[in-house]
C-alpha positions in Angstrom: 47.4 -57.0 -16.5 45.1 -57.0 -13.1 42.2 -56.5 -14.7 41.9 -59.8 -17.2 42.6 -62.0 -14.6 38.7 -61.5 -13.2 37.6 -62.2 -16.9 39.8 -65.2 -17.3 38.4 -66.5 -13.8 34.8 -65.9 -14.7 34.9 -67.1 -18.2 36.4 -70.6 -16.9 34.2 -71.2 -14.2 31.3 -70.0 -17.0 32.1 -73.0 -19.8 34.1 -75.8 -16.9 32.1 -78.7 -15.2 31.7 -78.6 -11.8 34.8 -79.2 -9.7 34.9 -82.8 -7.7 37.2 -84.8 -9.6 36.6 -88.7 -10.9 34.8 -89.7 -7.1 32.5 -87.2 -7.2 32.1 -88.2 -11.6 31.4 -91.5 -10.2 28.6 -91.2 -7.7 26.7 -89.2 -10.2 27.4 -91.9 -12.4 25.5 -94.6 -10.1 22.8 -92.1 -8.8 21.8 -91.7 -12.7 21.8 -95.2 -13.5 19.7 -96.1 -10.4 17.3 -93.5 -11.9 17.0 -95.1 -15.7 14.2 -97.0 -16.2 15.8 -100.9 -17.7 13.6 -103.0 -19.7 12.4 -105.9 -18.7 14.3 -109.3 -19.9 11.2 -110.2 -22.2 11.2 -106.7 -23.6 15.2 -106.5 -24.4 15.0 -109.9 -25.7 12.4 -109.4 -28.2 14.1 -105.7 -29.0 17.8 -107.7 -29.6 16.4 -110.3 -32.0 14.3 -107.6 -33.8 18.2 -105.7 -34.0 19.7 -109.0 -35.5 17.0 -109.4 -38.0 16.8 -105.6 -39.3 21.0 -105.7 -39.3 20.6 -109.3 -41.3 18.3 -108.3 -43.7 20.4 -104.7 -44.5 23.4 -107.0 -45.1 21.6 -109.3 -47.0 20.7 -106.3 -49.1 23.6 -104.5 -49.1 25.5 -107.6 -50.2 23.0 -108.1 -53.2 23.6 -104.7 -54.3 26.9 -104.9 -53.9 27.0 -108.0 -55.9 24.9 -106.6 -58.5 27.4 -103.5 -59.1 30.4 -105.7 -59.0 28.8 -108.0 -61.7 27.8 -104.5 -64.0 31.7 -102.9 -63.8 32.7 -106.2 -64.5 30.2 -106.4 -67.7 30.5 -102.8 -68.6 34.3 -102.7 -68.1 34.5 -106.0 -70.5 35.9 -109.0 -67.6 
């Protein structure tokens, strides 16, 4: 029985994160996002309305296929 607890030990501390708790957790957290490089307002602007318009047109398309294969089971099924 003495002789797994070494492998049980090493093969925690092998696959675990490093010990520090949620403090620790959180300081990295800051430190990381001090390091990210944000976009400026101009640039995240014209990167969210570019978002909206893609996700528009998608639905827009989505919706017309949808439409069209409601309107085909409906034709094909005889309503």
């Amino acid at each position: 029985m003495a002789s797994r607890q070494p492998a049980q030990r090493a093969a925690r501390s092998a696959g675990s994160a490093p010990r520090g708790g949620v403090f620790r957790f959180l300081i990295e957290v800051v430190a990381e996002l001090r390091r990210t490089t944000w976009p400026s307002r101009q640039e995240a602007t014209r990167l969210s309305i570019l978002v909206i318009i893609v996700a528009a047109f998608f639905g827009v398309f989505l919706g017309a296929i949808d439409y069209g294969f409601g309107r085909l089971a409906a034709y094909l099924v005889g309503g």
